[in-house]
PyMOL CGO cylinders between C-alpha atoms (Angstrom):
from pymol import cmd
from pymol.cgo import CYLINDER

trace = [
    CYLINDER, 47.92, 35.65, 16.54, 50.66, 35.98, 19.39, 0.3, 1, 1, 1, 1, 1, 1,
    CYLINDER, 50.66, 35.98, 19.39, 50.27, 38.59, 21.67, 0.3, 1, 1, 1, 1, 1, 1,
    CYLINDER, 50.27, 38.59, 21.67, 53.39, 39.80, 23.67, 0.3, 1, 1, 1, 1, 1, 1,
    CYLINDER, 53.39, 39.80, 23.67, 51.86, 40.72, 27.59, 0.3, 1, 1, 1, 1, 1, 1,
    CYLINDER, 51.86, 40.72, 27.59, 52.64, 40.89, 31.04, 0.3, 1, 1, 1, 1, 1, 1,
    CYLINDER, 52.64, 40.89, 31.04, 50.32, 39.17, 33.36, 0.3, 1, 1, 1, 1, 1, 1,
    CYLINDER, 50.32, 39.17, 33.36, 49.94, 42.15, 35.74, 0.3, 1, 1, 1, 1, 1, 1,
    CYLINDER, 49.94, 42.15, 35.74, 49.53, 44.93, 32.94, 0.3, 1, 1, 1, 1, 1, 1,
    CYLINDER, 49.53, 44.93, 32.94, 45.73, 46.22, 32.51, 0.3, 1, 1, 1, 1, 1, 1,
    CYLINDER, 45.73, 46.22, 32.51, 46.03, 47.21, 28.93, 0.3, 1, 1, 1, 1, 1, 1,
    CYLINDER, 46.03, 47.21, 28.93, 46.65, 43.79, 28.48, 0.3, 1, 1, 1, 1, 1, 1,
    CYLINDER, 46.65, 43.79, 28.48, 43.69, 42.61, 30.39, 0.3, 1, 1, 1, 1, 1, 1,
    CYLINDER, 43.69, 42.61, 30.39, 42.01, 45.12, 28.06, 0.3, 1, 1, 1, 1, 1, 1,
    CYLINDER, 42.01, 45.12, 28.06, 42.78, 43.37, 25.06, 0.3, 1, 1, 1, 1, 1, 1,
    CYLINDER, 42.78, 43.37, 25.06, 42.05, 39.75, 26.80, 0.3, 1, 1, 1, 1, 1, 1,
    CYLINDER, 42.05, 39.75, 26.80, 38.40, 40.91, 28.13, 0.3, 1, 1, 1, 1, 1, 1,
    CYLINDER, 38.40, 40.91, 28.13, 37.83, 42.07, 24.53, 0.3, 1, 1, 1, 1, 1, 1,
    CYLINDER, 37.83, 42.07, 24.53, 39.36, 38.87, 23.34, 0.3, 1, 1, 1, 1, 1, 1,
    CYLINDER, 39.36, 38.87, 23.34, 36.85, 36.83, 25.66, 0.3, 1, 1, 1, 1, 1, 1,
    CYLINDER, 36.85, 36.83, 25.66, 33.77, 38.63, 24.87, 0.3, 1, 1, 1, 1, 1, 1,
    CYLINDER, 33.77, 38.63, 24.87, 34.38, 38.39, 21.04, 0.3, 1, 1, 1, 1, 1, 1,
    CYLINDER, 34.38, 38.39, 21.04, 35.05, 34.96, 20.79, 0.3, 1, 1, 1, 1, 1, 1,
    CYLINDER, 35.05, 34.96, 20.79, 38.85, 35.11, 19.67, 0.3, 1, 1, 1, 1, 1, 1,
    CYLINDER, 38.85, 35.11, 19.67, 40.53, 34.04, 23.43, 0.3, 1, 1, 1, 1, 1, 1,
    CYLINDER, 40.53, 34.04, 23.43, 41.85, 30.78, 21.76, 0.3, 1, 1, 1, 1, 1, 1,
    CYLINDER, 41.85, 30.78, 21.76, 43.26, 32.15, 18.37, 0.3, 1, 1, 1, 1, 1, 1,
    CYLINDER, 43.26, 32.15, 18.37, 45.77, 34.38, 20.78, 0.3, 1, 1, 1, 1, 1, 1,
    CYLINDER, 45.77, 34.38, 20.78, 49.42, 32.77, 21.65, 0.3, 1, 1, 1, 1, 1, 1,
    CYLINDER, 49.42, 32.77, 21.65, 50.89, 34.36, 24.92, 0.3, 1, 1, 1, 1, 1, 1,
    CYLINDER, 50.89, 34.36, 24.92, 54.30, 35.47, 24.44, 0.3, 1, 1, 1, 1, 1, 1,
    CYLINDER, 54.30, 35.47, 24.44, 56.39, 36.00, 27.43, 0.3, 1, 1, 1, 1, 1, 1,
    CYLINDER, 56.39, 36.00, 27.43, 58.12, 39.46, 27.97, 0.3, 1, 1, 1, 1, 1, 1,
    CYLINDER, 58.12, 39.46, 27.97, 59.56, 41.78, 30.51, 0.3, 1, 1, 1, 1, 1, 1,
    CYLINDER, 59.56, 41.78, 30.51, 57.93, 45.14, 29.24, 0.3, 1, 1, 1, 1, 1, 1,
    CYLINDER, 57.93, 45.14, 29.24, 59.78, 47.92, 31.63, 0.3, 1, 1, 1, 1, 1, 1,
    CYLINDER, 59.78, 47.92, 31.63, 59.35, 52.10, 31.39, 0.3, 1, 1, 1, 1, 1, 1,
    CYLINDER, 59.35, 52.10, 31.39, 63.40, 51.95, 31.64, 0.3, 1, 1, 1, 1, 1, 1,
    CYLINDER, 63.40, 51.95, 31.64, 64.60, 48.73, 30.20, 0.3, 1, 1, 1, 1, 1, 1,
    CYLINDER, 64.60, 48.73, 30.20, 63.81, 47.92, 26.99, 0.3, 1, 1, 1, 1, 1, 1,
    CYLINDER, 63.81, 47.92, 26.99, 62.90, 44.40, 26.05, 0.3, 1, 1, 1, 1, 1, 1,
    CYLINDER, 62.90, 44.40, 26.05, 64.59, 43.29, 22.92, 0.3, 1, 1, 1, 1, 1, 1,
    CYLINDER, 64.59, 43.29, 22.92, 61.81, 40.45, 22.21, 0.3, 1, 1, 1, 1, 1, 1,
    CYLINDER, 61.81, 40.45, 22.21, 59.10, 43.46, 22.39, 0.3, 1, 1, 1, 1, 1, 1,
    CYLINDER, 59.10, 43.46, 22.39, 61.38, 46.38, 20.48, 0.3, 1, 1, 1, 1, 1, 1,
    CYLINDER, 61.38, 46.38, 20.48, 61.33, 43.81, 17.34, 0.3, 1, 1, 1, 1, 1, 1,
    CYLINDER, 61.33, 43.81, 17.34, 57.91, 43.76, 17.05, 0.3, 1, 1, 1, 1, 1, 1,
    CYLINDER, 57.91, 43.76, 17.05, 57.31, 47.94, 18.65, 0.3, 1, 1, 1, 1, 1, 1,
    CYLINDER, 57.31, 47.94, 18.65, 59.04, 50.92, 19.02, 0.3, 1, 1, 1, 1, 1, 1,
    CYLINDER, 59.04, 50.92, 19.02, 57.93, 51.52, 21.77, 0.3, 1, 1, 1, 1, 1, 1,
    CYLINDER, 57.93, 51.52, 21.77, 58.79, 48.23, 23.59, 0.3, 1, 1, 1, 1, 1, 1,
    CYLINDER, 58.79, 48.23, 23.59, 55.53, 48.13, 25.50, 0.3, 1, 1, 1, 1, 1, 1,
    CYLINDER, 55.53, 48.13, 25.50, 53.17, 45.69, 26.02, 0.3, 1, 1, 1, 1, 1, 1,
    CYLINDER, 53.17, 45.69, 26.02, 50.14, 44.44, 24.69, 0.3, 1, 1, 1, 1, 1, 1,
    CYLINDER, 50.14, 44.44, 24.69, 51.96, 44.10, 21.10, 0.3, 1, 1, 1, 1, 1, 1,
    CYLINDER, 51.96, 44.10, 21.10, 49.71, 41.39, 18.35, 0.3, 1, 1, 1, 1, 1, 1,
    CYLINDER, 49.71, 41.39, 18.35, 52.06, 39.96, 15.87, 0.3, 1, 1, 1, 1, 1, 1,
    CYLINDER, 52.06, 39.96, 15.87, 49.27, 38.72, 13.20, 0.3, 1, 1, 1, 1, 1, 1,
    CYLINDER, 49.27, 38.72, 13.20, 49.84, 35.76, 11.44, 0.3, 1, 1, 1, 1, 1, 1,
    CYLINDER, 49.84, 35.76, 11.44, 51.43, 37.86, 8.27, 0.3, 1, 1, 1, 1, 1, 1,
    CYLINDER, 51.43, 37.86, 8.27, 54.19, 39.26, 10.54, 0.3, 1, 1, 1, 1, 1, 1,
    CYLINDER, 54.19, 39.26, 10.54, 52.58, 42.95, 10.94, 0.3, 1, 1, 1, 1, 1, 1,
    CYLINDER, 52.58, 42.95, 10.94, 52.17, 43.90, 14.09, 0.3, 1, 1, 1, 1, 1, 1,
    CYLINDER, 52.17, 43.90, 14.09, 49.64, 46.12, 15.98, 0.3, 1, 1, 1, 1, 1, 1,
    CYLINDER, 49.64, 46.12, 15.98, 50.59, 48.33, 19.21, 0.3, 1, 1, 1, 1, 1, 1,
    CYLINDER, 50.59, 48.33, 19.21, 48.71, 50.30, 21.77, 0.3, 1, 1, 1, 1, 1, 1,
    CYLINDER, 48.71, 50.30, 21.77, 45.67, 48.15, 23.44, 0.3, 1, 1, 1, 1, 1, 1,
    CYLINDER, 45.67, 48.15, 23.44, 42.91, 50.53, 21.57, 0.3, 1, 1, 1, 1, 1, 1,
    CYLINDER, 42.91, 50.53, 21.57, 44.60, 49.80, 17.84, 0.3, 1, 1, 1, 1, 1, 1,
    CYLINDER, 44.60, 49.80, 17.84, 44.67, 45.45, 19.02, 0.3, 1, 1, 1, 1, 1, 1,
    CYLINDER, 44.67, 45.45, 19.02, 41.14, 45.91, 20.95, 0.3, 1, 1, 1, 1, 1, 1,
    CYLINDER, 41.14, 45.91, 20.95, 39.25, 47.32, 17.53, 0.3, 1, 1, 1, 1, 1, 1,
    CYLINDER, 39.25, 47.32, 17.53, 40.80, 44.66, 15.74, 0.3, 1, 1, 1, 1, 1, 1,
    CYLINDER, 40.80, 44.66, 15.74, 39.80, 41.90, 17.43, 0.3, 1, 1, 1, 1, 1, 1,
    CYLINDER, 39.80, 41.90, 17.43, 36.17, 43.60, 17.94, 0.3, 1, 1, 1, 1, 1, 1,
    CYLINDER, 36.17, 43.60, 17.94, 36.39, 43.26, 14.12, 0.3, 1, 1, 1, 1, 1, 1,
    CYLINDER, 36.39, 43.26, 14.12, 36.85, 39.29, 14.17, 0.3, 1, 1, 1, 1, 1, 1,
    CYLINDER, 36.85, 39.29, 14.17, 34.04, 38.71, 16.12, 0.3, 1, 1, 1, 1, 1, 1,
    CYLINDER, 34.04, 38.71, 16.12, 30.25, 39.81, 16.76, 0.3, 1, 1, 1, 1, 1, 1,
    CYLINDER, 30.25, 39.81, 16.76, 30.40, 41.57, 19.84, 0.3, 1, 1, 1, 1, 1, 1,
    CYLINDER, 30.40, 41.57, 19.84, 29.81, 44.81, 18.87, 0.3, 1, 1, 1, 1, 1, 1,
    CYLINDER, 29.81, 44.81, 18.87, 32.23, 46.58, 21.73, 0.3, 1, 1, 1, 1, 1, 1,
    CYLINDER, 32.23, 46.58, 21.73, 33.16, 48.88, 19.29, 0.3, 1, 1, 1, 1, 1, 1,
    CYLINDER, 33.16, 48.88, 19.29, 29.64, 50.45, 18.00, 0.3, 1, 1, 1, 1, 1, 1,
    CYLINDER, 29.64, 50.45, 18.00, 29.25, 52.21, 14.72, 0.3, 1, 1, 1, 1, 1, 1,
    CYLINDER, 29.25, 52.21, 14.72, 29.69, 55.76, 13.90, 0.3, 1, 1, 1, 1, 1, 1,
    CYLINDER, 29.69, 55.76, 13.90, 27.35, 57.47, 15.91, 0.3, 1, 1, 1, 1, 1, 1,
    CYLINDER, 27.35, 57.47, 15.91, 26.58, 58.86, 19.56, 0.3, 1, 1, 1, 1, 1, 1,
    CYLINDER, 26.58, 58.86, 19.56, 27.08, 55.62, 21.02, 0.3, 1, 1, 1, 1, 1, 1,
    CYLINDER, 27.08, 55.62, 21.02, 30.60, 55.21, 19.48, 0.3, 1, 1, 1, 1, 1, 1,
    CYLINDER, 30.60, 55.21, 19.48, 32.22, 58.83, 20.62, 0.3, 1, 1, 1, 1, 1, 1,
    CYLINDER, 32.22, 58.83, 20.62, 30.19, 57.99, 24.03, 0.3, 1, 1, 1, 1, 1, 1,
    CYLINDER, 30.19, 57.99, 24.03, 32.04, 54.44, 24.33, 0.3, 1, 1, 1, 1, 1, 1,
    CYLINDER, 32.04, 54.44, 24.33, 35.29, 56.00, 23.09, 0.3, 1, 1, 1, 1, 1, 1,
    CYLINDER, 35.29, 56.00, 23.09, 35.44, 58.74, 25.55, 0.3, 1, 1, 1, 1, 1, 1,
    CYLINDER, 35.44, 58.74, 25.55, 34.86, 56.47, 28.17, 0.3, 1, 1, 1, 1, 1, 1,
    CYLINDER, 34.86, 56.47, 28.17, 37.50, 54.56, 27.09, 0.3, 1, 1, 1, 1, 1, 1,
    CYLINDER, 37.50, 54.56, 27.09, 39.56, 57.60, 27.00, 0.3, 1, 1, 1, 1, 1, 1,
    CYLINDER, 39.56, 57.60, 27.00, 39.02, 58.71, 30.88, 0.3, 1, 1, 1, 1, 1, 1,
    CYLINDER, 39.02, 58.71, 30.88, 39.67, 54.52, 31.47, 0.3, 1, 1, 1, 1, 1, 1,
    CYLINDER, 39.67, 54.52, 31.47, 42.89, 54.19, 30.13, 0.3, 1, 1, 1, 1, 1, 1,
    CYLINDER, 42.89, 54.19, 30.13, 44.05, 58.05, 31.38, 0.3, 1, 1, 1, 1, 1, 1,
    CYLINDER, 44.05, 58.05, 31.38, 43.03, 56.40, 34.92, 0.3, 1, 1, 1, 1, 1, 1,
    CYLINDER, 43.03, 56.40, 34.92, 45.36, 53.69, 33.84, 0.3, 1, 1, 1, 1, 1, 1,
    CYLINDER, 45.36, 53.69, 33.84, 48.24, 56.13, 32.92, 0.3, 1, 1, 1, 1, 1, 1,
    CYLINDER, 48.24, 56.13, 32.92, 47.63, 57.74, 35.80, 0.3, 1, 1, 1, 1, 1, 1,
    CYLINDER, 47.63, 57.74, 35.80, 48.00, 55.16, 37.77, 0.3, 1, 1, 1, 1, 1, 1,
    CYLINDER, 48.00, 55.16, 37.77, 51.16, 52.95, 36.26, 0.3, 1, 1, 1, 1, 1, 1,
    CYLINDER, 51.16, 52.95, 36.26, 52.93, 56.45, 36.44, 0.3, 1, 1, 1, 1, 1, 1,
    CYLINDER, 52.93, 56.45, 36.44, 52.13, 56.92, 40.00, 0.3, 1, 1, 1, 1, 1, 1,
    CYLINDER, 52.13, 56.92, 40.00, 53.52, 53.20, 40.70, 0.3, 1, 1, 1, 1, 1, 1,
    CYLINDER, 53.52, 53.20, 40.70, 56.59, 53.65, 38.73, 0.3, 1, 1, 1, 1, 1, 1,
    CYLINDER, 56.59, 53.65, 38.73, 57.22, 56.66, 40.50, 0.3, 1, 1, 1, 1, 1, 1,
    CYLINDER, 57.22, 56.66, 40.50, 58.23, 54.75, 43.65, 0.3, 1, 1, 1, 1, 1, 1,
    CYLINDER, 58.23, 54.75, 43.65, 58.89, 51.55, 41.85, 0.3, 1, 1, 1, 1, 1, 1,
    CYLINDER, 58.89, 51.55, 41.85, 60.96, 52.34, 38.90, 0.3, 1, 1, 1, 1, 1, 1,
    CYLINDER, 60.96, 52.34, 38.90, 62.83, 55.72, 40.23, 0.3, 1, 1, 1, 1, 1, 1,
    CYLINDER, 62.83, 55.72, 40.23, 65.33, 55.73, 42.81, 0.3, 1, 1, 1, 1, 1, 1,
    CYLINDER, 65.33, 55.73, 42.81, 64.35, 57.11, 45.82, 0.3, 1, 1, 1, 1, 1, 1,
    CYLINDER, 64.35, 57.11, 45.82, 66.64, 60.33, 45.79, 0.3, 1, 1, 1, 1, 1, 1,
    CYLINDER, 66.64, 60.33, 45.79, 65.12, 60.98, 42.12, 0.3, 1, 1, 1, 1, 1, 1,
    CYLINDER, 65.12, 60.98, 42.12, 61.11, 60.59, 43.49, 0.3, 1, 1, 1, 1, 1, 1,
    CYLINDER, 61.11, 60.59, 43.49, 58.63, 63.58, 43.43, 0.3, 1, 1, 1, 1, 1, 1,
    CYLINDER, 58.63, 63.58, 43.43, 55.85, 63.12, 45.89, 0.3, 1, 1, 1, 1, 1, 1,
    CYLINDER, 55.85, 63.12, 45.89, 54.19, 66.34, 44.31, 0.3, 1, 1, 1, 1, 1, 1,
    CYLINDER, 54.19, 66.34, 44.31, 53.92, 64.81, 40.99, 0.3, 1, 1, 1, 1, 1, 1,
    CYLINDER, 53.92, 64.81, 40.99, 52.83, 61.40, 41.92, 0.3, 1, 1, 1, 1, 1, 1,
    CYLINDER, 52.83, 61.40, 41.92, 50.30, 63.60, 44.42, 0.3, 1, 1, 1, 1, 1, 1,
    CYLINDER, 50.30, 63.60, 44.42, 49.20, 65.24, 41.10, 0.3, 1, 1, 1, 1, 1, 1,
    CYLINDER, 49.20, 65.24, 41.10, 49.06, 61.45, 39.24, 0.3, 1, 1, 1, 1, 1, 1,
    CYLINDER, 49.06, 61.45, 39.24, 46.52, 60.33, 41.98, 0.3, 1, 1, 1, 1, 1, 1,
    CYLINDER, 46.52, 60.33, 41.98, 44.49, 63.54, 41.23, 0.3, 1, 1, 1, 1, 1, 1,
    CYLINDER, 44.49, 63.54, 41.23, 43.38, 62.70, 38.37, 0.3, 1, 1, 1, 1, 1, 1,
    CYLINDER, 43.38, 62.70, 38.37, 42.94, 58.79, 39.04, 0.3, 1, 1, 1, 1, 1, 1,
    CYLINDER, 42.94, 58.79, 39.04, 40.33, 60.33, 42.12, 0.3, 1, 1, 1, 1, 1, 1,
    CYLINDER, 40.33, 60.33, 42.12, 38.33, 62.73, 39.39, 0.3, 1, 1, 1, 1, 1, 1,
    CYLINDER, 38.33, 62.73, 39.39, 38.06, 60.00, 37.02, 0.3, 1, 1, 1, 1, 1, 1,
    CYLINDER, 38.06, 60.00, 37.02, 36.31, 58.26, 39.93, 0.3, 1, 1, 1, 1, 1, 1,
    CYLINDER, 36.31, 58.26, 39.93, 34.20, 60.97, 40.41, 0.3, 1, 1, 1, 1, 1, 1,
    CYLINDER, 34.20, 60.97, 40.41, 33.45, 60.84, 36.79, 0.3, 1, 1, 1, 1, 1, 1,
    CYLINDER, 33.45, 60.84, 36.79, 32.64, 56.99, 37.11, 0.3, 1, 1, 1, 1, 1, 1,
    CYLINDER, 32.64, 56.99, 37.11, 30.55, 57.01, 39.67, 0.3, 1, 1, 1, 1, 1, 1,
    CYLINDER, 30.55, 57.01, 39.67, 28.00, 59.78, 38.00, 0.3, 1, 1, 1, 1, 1, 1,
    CYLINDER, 28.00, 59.78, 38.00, 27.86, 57.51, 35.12, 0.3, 1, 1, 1, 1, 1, 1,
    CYLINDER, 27.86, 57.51, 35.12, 27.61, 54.68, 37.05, 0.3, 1, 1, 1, 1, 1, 1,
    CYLINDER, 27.61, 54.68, 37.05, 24.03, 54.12, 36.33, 0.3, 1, 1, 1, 1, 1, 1,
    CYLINDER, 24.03, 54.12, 36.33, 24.09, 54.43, 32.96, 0.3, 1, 1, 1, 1, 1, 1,
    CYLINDER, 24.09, 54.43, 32.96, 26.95, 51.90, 32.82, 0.3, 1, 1, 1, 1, 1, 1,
    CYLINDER, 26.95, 51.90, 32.82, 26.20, 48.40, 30.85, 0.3, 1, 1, 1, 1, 1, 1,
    CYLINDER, 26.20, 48.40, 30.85, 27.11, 44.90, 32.26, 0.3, 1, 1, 1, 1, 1, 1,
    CYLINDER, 27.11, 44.90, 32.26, 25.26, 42.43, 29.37, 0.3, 1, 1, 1, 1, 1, 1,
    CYLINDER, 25.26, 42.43, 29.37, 26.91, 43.95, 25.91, 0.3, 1, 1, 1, 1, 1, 1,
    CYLINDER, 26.91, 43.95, 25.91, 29.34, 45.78, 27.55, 0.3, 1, 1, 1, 1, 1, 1,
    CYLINDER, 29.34, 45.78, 27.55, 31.15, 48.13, 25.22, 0.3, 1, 1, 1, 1, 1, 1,
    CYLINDER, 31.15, 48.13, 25.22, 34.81, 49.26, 24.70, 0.3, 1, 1, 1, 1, 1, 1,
    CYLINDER, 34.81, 49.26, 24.70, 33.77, 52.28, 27.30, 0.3, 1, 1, 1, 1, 1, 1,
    CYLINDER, 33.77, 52.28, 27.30, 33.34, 49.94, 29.96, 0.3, 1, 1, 1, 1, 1, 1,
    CYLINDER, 33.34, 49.94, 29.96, 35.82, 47.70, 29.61, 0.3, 1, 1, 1, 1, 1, 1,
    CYLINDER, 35.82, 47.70, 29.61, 38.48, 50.26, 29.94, 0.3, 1, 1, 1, 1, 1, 1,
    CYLINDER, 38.48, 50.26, 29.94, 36.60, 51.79, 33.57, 0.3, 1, 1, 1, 1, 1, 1,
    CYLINDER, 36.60, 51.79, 33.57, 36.43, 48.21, 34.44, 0.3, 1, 1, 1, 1, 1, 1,
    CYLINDER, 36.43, 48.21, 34.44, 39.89, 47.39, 33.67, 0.3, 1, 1, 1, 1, 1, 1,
    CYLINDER, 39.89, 47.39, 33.67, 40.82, 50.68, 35.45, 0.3, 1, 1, 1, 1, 1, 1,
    CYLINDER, 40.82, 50.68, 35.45, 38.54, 49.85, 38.96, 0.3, 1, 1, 1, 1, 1, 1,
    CYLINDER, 38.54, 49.85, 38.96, 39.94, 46.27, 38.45, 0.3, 1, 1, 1, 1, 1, 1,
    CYLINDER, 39.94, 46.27, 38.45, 43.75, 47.87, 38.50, 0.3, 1, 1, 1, 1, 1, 1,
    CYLINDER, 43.75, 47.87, 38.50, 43.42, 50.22, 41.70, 0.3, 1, 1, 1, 1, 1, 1,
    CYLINDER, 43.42, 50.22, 41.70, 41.87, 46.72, 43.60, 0.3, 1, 1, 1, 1, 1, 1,
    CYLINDER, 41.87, 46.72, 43.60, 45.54, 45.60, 42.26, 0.3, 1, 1, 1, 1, 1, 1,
    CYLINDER, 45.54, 45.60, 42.26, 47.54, 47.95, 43.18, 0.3, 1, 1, 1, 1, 1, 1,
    CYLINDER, 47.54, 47.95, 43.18, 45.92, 50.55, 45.01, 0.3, 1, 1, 1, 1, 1, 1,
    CYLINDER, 45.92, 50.55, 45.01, 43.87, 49.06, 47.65, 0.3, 1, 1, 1, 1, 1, 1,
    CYLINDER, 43.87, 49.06, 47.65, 45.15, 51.85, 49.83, 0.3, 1, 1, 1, 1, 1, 1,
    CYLINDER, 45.15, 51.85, 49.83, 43.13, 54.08, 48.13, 0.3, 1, 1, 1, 1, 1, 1,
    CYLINDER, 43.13, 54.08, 48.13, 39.86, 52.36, 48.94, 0.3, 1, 1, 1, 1, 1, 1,
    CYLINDER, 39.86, 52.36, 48.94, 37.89, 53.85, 45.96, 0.3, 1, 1, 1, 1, 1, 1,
    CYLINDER, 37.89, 53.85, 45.96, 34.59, 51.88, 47.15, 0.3, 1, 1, 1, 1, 1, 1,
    CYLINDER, 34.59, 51.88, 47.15, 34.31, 53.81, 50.11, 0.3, 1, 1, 1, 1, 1, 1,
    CYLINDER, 34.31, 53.81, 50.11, 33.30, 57.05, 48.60, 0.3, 1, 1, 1, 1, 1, 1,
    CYLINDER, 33.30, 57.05, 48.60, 31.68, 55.80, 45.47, 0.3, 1, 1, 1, 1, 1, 1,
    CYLINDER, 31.68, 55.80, 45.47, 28.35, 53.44, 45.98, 0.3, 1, 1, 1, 1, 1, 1,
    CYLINDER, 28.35, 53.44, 45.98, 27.39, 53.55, 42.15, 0.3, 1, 1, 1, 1, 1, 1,
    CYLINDER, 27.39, 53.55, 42.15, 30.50, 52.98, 40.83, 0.3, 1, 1, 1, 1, 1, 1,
    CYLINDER, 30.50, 52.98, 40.83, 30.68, 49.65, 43.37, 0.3, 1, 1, 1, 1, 1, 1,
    CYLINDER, 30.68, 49.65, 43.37, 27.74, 48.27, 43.12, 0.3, 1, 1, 1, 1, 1, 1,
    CYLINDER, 27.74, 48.27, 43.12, 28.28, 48.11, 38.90, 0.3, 1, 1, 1, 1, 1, 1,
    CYLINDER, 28.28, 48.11, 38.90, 31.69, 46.80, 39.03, 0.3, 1, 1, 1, 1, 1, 1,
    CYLINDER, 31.69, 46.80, 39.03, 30.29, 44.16, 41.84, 0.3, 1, 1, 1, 1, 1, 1,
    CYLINDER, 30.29, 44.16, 41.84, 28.71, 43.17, 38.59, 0.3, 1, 1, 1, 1, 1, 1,
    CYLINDER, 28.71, 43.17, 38.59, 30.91, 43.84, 35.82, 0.3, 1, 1, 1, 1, 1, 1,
    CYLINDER, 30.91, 43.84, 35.82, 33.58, 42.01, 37.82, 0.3, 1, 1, 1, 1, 1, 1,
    CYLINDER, 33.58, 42.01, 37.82, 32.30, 38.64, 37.43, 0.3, 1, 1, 1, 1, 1, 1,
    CYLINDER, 32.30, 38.64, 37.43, 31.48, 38.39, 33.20, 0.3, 1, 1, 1, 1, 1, 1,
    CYLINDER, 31.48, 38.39, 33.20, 33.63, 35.21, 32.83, 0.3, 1, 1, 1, 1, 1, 1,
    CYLINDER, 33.63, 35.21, 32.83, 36.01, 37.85, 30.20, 0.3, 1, 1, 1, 1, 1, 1,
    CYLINDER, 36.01, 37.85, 30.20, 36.61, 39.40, 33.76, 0.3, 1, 1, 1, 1, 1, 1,
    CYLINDER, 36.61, 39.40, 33.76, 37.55, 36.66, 35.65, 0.3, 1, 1, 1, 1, 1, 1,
    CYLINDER, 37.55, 36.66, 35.65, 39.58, 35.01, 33.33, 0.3, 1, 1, 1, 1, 1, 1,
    CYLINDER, 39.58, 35.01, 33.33, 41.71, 37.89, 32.73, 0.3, 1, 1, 1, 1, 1, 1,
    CYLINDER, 41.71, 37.89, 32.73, 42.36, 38.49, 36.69, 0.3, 1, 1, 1, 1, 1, 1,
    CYLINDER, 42.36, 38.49, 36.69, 45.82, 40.14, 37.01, 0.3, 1, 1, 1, 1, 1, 1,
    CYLINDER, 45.82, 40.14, 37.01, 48.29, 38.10, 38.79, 0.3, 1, 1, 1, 1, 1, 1,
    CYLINDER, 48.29, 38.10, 38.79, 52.45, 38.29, 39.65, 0.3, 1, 1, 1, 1, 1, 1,
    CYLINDER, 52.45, 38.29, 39.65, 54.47, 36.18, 37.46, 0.3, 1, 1, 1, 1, 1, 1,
]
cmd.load_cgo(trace, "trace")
């Protein structure tokens, strides 16, 4: 499998934590890319519409897009259950990976705002509104802090902990630990399963 990334982009950290924890790290080729909200990359466009990153060629050619489609199938290689069957715990996991990877949105939008459009073009209302939401999904995370796993994590926390893992990245401003105890004290945790620390997010 070749996987086209970008070493600072958290859905791809997504799909490498899952990757990790299910055994399948080593089966995935890195393919270098410039993924961009503005300027397409050809080398990703071939493989997705979209041109975003994470993209999985498979070894037949298809390809899968969007980090929850490439995260399920790798869950499916391996025996790590991150994806649990139809049940409570399954629309409980998926929701939480739902309010993870809205952070994320969130977030990249609110960076792209003052890195991606010029400055005469920038709304500081709508980026305002952006960091809004990242600060009630924090809320959110740190009532459910308690009931979040670190052994067996599922797909649910991966996507929070990719999400807490992003704002340390490029949000420090925002100094989420200060308000939420809970929500620190299980990421202190979370942070250092070896899928986590091998899929630290770093400038190319």
């Amino acid at each position: 499998m070749r996987l086209l990334y970008a070493p600072t982009s958290p859905f791809v950290r997504k799909v490498m934590v899952c990757a990790h924890l299910s055994g399948q790290a080593e089966r995935i080729e890195w393919l270098d890319s410039a993924a961009h909200p503005v300027r397409r990359d050809s080398r990703i466009a071939a493989h997705n519409p979209l041109a975003k990153v994470p993209t999985l060629i498979l070894d037949d050619g298809e390809s899968l897009y969007d980090s929850r489609v490439i995260c399920e199938y790798i869950d499916s290689l391996g025996s790590a259950g991150i994806f649990p069957p139809a049940g409570p715990a399954r629309w409980k996991a998926l929701t939480r990976q739902s309010m993870g990877d809205g952070l994320l949105d969130a977030a990249l939008l609110a960076r792209y705002e003052l890195t991606a459009r010029p400055t005469e073009m920038q709304w500081p209302v709508w980026r305002q509104a952006l960091l809004t939401k990242v600060t009630a999904c924090l809320g959110t995370i740190e009532a459910i802090a308690p009931e979040l796993a670190t052994a067996d994590p599922t797909i649910g926390e991966v996507a929070i902990g990719c999400g807490l893992g992003y704002l340390d990245f490029r949000f420090p401003e925002l100094d989420w630990r200060a308000s939420h105890p809970a929500a620190t004290r299980w990421y202190a945790e979370f942070a250092q399963l070896p899928a986590m620390q091998a899929t630290l997010p770093h400038e190319a």
